[in-house]
C-alpha positions as CSV (number, residue, x, y, z in Angstrom):
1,X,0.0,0.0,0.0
2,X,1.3,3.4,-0.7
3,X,-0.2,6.7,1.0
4,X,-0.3,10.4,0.6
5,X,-0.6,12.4,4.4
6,X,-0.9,16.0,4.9
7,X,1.3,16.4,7.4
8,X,0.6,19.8,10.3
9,X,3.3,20.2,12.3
10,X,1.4,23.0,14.0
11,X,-1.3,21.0,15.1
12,X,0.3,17.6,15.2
13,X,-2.2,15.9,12.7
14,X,-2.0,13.7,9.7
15,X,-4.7,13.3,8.2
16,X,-5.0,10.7,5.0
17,X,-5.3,12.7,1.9
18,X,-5.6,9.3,-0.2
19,X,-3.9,5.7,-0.6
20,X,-3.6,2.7,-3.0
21,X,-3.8,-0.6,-2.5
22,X,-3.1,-4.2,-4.5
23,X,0.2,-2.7,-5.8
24,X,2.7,-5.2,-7.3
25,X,4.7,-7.2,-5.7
26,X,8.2,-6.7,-7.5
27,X,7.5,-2.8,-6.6
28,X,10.7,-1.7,-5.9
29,X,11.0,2.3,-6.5
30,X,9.0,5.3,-5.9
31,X,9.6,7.7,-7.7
32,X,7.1,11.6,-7.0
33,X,5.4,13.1,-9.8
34,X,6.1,17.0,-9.7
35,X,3.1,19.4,-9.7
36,X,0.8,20.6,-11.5
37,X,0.7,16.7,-12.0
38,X,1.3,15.5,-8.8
39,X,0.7,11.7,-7.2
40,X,3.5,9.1,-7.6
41,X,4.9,6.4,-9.9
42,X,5.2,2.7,-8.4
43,X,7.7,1.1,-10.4
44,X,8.0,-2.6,-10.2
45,X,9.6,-4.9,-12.3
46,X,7.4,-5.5,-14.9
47,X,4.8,-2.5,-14.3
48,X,4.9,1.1,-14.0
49,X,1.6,2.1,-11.9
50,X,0.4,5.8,-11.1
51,X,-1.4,6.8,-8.4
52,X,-2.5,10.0,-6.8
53,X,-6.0,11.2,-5.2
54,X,-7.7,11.8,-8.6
55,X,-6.7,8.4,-11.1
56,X,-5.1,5.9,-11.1
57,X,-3.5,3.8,-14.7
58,X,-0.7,1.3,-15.0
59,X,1.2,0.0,-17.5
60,X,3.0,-3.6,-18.6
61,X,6.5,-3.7,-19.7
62,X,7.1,-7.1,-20.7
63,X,4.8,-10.4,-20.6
64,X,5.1,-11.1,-17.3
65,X,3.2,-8.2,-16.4
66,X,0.0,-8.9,-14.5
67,X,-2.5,-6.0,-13.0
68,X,-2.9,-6.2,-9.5
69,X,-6.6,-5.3,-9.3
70,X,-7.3,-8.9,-11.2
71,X,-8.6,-7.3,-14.4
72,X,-7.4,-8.5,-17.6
73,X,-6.9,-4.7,-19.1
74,X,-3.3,-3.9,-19.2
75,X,-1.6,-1.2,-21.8
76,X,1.9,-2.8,-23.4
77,X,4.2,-1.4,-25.9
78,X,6.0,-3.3,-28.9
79,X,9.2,-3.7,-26.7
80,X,9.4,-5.4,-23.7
81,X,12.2,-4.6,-20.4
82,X,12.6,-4.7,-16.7
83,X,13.0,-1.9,-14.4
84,X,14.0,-4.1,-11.3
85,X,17.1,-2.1,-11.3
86,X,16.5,1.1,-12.7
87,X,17.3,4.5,-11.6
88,X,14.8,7.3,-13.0
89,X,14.2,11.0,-12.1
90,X,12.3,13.5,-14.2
91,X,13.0,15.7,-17.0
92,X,10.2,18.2,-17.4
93,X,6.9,18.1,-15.1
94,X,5.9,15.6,-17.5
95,X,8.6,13.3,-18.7
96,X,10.4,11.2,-17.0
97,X,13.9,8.7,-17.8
98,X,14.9,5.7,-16.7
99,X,18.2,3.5,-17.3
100,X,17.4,0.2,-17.0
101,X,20.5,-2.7,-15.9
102,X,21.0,-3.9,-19.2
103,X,21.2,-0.2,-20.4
104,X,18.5,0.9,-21.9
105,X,17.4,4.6,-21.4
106,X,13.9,4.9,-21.6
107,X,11.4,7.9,-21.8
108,X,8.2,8.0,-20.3
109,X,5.3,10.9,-21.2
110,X,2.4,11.6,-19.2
111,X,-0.5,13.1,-20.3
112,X,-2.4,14.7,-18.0
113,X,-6.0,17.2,-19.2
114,X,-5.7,19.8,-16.6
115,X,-8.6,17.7,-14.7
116,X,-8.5,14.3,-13.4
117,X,-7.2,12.1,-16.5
118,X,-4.1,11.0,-17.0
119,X,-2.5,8.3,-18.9
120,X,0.8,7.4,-20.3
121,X,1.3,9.0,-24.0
122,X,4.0,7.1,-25.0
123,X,7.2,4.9,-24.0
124,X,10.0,5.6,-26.0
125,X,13.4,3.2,-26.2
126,X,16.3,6.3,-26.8
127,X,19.5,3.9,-26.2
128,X,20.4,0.2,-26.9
129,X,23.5,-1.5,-26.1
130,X,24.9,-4.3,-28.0
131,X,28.2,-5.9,-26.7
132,X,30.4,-3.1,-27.4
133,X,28.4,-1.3,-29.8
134,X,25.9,1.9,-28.8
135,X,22.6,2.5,-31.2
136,X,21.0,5.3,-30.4
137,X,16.8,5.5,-31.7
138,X,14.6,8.4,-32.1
139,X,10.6,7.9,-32.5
């Protein structure tokens, strides 16, 4: 389970602004969404999930991937990775990177309509090794 508090240091409260439950359980890293978006990314092995008090979406990266509400619904892309060792951090509000073990970077676009929506636009592969060699693709 991962929750959001609205910490008062003033008056010593916390109350619970919002929380998720069923997450994955290879999820590994958390990584915070900066405003106006806000909310968080889970990211697990073979899932990338976002949650924050408004929605809620997920996404499979590779065939293992399996939503952890039970529904059969799961977006994929035409590559498949794992992100059980990746390090990520954001690039605009927006867009975020990761570098995968095998060393892959990887760019990740949210969409989000100024409301409650949001969804993942796209996941782009930017870098492919290949024993010594380094490909770089653009999309």
């Amino acid at each position: 389970m991962v929750s959001a508090l609205s910490v008062n240091t003033t008056l010593k409260q916390h109350p619970l602004i919002w929380s998720a439950m069923n997450l994955p359980h290879d999820a590994c890293k958390l990584l915070a969404v900066p405003s106006p978006i806000g909310g968080v990314l889970v990211i697990g092995a073979n899932t990338i999930h976002y949650h924050s008090q408004s929605a809620s979406c997920h996404l499979g990266l590779n065939n293992f991937a399996v939503p952890a509400d039970g529904s059969q619904e799961m977006p994929r892309f035409g590559f498949t990775t794992e992100l059980d060792a990746t390090t990520a951090t954001w690039l605009t509000n927006d867009v975020a990177v990761f570098s995968t073990k095998s060393g892959e970077l990887l760019l990740l676009t949210l969409v989000y309509d100024g409301r409650l929506a949001i969804y993942y636009s796209h996941l782009v592969l930017l870098l492919v090794t290949y024993g010594s060699a380094v490909f770089i693709l653009f999309n």
